[in-house]
C-alpha positions as CSV (number, residue, x, y, z in Angstrom):
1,X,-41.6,29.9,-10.8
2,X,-44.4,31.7,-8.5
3,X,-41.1,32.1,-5.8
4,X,-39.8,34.4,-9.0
5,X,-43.1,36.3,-9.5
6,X,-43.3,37.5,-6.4
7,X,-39.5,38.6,-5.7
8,X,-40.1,41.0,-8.8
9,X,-42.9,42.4,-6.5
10,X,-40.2,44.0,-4.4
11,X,-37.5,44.4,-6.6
12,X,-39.5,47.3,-8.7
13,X,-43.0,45.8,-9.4
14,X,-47.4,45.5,-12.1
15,X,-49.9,44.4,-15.4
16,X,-53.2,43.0,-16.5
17,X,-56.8,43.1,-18.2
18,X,-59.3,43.1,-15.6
19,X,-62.1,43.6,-17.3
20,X,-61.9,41.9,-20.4
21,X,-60.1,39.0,-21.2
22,X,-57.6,36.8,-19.7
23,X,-54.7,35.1,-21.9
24,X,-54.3,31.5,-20.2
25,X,-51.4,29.5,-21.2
26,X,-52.7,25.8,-21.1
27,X,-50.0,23.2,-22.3
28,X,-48.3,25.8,-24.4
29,X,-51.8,26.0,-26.0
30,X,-53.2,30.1,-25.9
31,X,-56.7,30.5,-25.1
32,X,-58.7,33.2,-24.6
33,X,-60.8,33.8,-22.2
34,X,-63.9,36.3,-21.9
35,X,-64.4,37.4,-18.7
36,X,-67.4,39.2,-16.5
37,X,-66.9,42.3,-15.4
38,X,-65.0,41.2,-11.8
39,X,-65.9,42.2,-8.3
40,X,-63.6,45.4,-6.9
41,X,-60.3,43.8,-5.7
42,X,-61.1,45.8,-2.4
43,X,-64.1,43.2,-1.7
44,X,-62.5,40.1,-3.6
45,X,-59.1,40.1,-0.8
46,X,-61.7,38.7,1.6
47,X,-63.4,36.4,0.4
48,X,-60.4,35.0,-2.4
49,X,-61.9,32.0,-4.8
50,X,-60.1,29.1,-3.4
51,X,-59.3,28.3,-7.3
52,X,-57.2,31.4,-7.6
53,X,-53.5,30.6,-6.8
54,X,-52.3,34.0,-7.8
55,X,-54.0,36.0,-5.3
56,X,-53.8,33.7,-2.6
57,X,-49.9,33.8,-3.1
58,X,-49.8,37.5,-3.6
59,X,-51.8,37.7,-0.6
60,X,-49.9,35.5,2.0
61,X,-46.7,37.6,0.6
62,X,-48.0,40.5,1.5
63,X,-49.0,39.7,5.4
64,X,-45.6,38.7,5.6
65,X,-44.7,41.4,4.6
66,X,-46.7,43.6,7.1
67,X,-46.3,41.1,10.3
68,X,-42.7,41.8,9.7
69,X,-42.8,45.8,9.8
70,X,-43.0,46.2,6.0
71,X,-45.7,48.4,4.8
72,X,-45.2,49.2,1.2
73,X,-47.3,51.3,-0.9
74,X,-47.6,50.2,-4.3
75,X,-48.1,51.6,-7.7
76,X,-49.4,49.4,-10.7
77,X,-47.2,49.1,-13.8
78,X,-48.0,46.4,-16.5
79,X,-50.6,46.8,-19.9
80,X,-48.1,50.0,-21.2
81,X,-48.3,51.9,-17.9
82,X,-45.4,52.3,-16.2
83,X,-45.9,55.2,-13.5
84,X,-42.9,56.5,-13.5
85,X,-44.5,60.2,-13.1
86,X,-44.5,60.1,-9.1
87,X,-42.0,56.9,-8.5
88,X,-39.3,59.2,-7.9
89,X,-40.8,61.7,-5.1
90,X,-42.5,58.9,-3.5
91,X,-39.9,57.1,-2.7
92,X,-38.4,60.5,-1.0
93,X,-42.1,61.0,0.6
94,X,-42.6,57.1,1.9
95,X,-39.4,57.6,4.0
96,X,-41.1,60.2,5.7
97,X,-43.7,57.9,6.5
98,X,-41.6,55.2,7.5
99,X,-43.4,53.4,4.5
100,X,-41.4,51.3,1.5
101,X,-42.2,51.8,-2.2
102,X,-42.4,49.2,-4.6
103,X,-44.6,49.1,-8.2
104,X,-47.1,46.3,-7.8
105,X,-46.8,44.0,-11.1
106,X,-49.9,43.3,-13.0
107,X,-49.9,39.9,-14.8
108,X,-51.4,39.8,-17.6
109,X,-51.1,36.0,-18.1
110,X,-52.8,33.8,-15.9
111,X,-52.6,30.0,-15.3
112,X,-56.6,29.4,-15.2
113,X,-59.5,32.0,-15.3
114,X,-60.0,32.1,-11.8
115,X,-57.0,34.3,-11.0
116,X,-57.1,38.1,-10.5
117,X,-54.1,40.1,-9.9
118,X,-53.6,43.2,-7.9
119,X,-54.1,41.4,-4.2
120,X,-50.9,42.4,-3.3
121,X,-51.6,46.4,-3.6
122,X,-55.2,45.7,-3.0
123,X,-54.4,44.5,0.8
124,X,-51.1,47.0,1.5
125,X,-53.9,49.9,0.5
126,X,-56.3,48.6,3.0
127,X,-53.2,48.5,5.2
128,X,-51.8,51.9,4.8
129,X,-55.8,53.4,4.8
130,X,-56.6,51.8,8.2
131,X,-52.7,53.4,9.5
132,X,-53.3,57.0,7.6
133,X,-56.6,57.5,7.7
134,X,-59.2,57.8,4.2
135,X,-58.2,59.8,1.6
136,X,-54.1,59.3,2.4
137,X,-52.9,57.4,-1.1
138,X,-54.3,60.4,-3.1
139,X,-52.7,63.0,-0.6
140,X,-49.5,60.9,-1.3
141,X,-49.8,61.0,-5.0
142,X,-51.1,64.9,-5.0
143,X,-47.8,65.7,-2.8
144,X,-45.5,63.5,-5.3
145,X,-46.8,65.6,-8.1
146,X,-46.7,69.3,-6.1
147,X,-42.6,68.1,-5.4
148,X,-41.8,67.5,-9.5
149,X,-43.8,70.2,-10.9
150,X,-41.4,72.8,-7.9
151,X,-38.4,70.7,-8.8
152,X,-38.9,71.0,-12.5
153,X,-38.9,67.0,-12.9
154,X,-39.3,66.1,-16.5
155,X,-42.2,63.9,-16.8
156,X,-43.3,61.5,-19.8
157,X,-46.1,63.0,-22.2
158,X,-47.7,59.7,-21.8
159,X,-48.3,59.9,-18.0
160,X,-49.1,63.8,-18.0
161,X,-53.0,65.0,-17.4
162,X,-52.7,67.1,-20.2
163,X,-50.1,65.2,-22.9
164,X,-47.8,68.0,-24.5
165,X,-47.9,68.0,-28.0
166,X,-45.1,68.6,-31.1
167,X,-47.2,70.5,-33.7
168,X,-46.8,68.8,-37.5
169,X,-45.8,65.4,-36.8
170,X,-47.6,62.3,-37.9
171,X,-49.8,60.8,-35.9
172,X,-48.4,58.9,-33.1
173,X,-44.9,60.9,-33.3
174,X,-43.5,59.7,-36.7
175,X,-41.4,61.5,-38.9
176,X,-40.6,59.8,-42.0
177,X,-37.1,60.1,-43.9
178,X,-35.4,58.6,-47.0
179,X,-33.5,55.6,-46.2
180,X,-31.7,55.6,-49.9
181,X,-30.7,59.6,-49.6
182,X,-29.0,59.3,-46.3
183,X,-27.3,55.9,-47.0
184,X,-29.0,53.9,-44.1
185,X,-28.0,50.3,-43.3
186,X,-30.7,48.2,-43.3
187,X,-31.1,45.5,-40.5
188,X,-30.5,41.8,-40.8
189,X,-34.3,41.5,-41.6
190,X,-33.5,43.3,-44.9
191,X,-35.3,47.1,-43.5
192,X,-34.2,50.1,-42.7
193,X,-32.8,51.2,-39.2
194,X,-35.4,53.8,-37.8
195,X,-34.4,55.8,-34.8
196,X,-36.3,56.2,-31.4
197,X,-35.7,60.2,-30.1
198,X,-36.4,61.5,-27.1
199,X,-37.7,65.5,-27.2
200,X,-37.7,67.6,-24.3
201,X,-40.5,70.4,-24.3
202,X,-40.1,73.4,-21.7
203,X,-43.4,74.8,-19.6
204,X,-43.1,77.1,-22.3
205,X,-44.2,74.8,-25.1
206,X,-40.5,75.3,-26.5
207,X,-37.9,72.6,-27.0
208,X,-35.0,72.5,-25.7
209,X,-33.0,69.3,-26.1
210,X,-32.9,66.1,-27.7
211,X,-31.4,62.7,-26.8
212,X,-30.8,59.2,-29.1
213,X,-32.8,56.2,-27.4
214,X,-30.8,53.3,-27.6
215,X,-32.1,49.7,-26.3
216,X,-31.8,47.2,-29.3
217,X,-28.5,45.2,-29.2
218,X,-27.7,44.7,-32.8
219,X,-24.5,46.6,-33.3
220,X,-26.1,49.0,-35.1
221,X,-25.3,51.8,-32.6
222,X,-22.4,53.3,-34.6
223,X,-25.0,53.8,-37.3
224,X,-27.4,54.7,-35.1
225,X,-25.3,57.4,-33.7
226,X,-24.3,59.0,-37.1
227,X,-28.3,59.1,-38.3
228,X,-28.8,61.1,-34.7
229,X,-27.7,64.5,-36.6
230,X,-29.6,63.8,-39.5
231,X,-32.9,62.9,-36.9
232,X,-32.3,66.4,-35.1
233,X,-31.8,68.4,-38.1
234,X,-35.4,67.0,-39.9
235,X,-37.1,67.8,-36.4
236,X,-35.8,70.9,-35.9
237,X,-38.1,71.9,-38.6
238,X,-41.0,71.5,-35.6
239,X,-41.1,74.2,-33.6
240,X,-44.4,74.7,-32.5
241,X,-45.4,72.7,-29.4
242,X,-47.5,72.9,-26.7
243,X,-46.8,72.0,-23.0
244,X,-47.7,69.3,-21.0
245,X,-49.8,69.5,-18.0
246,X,-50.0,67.8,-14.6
247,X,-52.6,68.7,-12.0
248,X,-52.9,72.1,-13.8
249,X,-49.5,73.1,-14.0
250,X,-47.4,73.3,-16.8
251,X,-44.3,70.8,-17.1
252,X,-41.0,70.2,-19.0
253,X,-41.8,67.3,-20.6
254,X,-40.0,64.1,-22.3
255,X,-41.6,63.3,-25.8
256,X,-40.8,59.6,-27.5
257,X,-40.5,60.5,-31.5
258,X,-39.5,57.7,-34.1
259,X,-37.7,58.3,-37.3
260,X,-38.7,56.3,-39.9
261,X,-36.1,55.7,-42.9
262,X,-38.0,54.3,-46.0
């Protein structure tokens, strides 16, 4: 099962609480562990409790790795962060560099309070530093973003410096709509079907497009497809937005807005 873990690491790889708790699955039993506030991860890849299996792992994968020519730098996804904002130019950049890409996979399940994950990035950081020189992940990351803010990349509100904003809507991007006026099936758990809408904002703070967000596999998508109109037509009622904003540049920007049918 560990063999699995780790081949995620390279397929498109991160997630975890480091600072708080730990969620340790013990004989299908949950407990929860506090935890103290843990040693940087920089330190802890040299001198690895002999108790944590996780890191050791992660580490021996990654010395394989690099003994073998492979060099990758990393970027964390797990705990709702996904990094997707500079994934795509850095993979363009790495080649430059005769570096590989790969998102490093936080856990955020653990088999015993001892482990700690993030060794894998943690040593191909030390790796690439000691090769580039101090200071070369954030010129990395500082030249991914300079390359999608000149090739107008669209870029998720969640992952901009400045999130853009859609002025009027609910809190947490919620508009609500009759489920009874517009005739909307309700689910096999008796509610109604809500949609998930992508909005596009311009540098402008204007928007300019919409798109249905389908990822449930319930055979609802006819319906789902039908309600679209009704979705766009309510939310064209918004007009006033402002723009996102990524090292002080404005951005066209993809917004995630749900429409919900009560």
């Amino acid at each position: 099962m560990r063999k699995i873990k780790f081949i995620l690491v390279l397929l498109g790889l991160f997630s975890c609480k480091h600072n708080q708790e730990k969620v340790i699955d013990v004989n299908d039993q949950i407990k929860i562990i506090k935890l103290k506030k843990p040693e940087d991860i920089k330190s802890y890849i040299h001198k690895v409790d002999s108790r944590d299996l996780l890191c050791l792992d992660e580490l021996k994968l990654a010395k394989a790795q690099v003994d073998s020519g492979k060099v990758v730098f990393t970027l964390k996804r797990g705990e709702g962060v996904y990094n997707t904002r500079q994934a795509k130019r850095l993979k363009e950049l790495c080649e430059k560099y005769k570096l590989y890409f790969g998102f490093d996979e936080i856990e955020d399940s653990f088999e015993n309070e001892y482990e700690r994950a993030g060794c894998y990035g943690a040593f191909m950081d030390e790796v690439i530093e000691k090769k580039f020189g101090v200071g070369f992940r954030e010129k990395l990351l500082k030249e991914a973003d300079e390359l999608s803010i000149t090739n107008n990349d669209t870029i998720n509100a969640y992952e901009c410096d400045v999130r853009s904003e859609i002025y009027g809507l609910e809190i947490n991007n919620v508009v609500y709509l009759s489920g009874k006026k517009f005739n909307v099936k309700r689910t096999q758990h008796g509610q109604f079907l809500n949609l998930d809408v992508m909005v596009y904002i311009d540098k402008a703070g204007k928007i300019i497009g919409y798109k249905l967000n389908k990822f449930i596999d319930d055979n609802l998508d006819f319906e789902r497809e039908r309600l679209f109109g009704v979705a766009v037509k309510e939310l064209k009622k918004y007009k006033e937005c402002k723009a996102g904003e990524i090292r002080g540049k404005k951005v066209i920007t993809e917004n995630f807005v749900t429409v919900n049918f009560y």
